[in-house]
C-alpha positions as CSV (number, residue, x, y, z in Angstrom):
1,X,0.0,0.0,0.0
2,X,2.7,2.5,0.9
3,X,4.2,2.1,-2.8
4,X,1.2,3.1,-4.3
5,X,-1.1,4.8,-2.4
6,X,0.3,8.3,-3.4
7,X,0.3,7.4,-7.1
8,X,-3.4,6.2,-6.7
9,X,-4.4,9.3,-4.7
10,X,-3.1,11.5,-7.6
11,X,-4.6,9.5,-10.1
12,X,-8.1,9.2,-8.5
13,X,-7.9,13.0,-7.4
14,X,-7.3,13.8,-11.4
15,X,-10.7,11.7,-12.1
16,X,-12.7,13.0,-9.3
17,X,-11.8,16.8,-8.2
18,X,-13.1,16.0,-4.8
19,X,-10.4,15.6,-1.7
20,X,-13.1,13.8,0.1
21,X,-14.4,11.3,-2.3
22,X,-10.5,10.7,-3.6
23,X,-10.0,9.6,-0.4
24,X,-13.2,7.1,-0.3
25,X,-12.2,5.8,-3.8
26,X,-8.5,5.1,-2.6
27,X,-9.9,3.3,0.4
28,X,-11.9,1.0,-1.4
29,X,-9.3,0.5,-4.2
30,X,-7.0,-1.1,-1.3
31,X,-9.8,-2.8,0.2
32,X,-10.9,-4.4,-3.5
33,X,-6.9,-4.9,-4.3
34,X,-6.6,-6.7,-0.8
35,X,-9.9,-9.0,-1.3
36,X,-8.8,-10.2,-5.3
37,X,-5.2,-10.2,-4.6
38,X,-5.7,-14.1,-4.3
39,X,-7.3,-13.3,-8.2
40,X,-4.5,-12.0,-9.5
41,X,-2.5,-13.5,-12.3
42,X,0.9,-13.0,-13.1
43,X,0.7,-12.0,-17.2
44,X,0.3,-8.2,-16.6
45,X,2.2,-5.5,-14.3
46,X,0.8,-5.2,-10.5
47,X,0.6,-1.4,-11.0
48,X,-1.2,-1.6,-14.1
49,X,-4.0,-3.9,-12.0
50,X,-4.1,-1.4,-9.2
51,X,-4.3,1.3,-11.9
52,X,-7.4,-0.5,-13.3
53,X,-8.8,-1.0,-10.3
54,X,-8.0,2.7,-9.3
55,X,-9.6,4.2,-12.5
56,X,-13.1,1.6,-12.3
57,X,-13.9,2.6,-8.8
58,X,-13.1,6.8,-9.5
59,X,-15.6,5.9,-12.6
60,X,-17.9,4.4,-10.4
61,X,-17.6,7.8,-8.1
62,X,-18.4,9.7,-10.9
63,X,-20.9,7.9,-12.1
64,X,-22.6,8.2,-8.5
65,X,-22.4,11.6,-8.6
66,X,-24.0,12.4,-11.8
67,X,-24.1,16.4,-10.5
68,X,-20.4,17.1,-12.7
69,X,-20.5,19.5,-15.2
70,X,-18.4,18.8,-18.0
71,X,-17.8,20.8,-20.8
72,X,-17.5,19.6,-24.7
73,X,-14.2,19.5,-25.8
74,X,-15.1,20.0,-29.3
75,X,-16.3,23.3,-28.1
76,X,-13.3,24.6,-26.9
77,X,-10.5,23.2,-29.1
78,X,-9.6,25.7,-31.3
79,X,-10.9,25.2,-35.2
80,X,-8.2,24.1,-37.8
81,X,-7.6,25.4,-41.0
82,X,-8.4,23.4,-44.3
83,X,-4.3,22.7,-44.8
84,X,-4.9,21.3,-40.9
85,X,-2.7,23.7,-39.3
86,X,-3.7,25.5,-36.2
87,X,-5.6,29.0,-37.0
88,X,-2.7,32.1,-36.2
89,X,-5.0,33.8,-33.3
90,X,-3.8,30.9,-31.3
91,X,-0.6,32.4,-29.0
92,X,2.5,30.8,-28.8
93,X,3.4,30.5,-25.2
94,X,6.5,28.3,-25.9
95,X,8.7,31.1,-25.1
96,X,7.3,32.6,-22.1
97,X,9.9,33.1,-19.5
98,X,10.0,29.9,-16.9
99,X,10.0,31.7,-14.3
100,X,6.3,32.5,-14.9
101,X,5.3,28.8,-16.5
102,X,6.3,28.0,-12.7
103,X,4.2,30.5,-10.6
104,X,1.2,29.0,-9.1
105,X,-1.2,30.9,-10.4
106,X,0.3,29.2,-13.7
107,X,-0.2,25.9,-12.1
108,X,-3.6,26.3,-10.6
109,X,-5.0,27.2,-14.3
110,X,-3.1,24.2,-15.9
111,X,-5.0,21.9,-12.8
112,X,-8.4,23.7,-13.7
113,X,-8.2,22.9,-17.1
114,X,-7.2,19.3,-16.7
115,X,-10.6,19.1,-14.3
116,X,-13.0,20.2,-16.9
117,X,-11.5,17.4,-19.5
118,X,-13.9,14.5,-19.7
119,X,-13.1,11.7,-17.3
120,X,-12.5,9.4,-20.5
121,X,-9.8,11.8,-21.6
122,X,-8.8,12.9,-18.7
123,X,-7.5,9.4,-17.4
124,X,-5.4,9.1,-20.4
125,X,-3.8,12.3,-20.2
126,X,-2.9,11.3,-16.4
127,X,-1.6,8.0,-17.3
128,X,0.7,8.9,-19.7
129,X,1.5,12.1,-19.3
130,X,2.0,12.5,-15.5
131,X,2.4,8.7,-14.7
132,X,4.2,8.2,-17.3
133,X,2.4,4.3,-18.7
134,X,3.0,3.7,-22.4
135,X,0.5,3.5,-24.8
136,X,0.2,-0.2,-24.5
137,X,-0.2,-0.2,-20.8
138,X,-3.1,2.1,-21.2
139,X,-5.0,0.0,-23.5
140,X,-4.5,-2.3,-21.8
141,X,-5.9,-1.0,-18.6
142,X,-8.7,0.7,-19.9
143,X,-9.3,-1.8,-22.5
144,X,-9.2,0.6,-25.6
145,X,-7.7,0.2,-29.0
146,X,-4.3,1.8,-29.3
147,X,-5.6,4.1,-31.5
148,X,-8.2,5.1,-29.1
149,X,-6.1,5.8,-26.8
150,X,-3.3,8.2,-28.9
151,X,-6.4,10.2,-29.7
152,X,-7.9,10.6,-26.4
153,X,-4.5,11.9,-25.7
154,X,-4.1,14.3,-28.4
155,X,-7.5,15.4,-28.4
156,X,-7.3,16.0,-24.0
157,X,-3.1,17.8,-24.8
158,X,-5.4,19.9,-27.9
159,X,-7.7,21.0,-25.4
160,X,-5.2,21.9,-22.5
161,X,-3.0,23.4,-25.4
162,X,-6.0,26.1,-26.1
163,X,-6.6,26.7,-22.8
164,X,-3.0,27.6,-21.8
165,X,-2.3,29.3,-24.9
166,X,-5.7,31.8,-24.1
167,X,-4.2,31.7,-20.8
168,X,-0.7,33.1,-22.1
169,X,-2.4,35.3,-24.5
170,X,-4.4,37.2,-21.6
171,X,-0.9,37.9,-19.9
């Protein structure tokens, strides 16, 4: 438990937004891990079980708690041009100064932003981009195609990209 519980907090904190019901969906992820660890079989990675198990009960959560507003994401990525390029009224933040990217204020946005994607694309982003699982691994656990999951990700880093680049812009 000690290995994992602060990866799984993270994780199910991404999913839900709630302190309080992170903490219920971490308890029961070690209580479920604890009751099937006789189930277990040895073909895939233990952290990729718990991670399935992590991301089913936050899911369940969520899906008890029906009162989240989410927001479309093709509503809020910015619209392409015909040559598929991104349109020029989108800033390029690449070269702001660190020092700012690193202010809280900075990160508080970034977390915003990563709350309103949808839980489906949300998970993906975590899992690769902040925990760092491959592609495979995330199929895998959330038992998508590889292609499904490399656009979930690019369509979730799209939406964050518009929001911190409107972000930037404003500054």
């Amino acid at each position: 438990m000690a290995a994992y519980e602060g990866r799984v907090y993270r994780l199910t904190l991404t999913l839900t937004n709630d302190p309080a019901d992170t903490m219920d969906v971490v308890q029961d992820v070690f209580l479920t891990v604890y009751t099937k660890l006789p189930t277990l079989r040895g073909e895939g990675a233990f952290a990729t079980w718990i991670y399935r198990i992590a991301v089913n009960t936050a899911y369940m959560k969520l899906r008890a708690r029906r009162h989240h507003e989410e927001i479309s994401l093709e509503t809020s990525l910015p619209a392409f041009t015909d040559d598929d390029r991104l349109p020029q009224d989108v800033a390029d933040w690449s070269q702001i100064p660190e020092e700012m990217v690193l202010r809280e204020e900075t990160t508080q946005h970034l977390q915003q932003a990563i709350a309103q994607l949808p839980p489906d694309s949300r998970v993906v982003f975590v899992l690769r981009d902040l925990e760092g699982l491959s592609y495979r691994e995330i199929g895998r656990l959330l038992e998508l195609s590889l292609a499904a999951v490399k656009s979930r990700l690019h369509r979730a880093r799209l939406f964050l990209h518009h929001h911190l680049a409107t972000y930037f812009a404003s500054r």
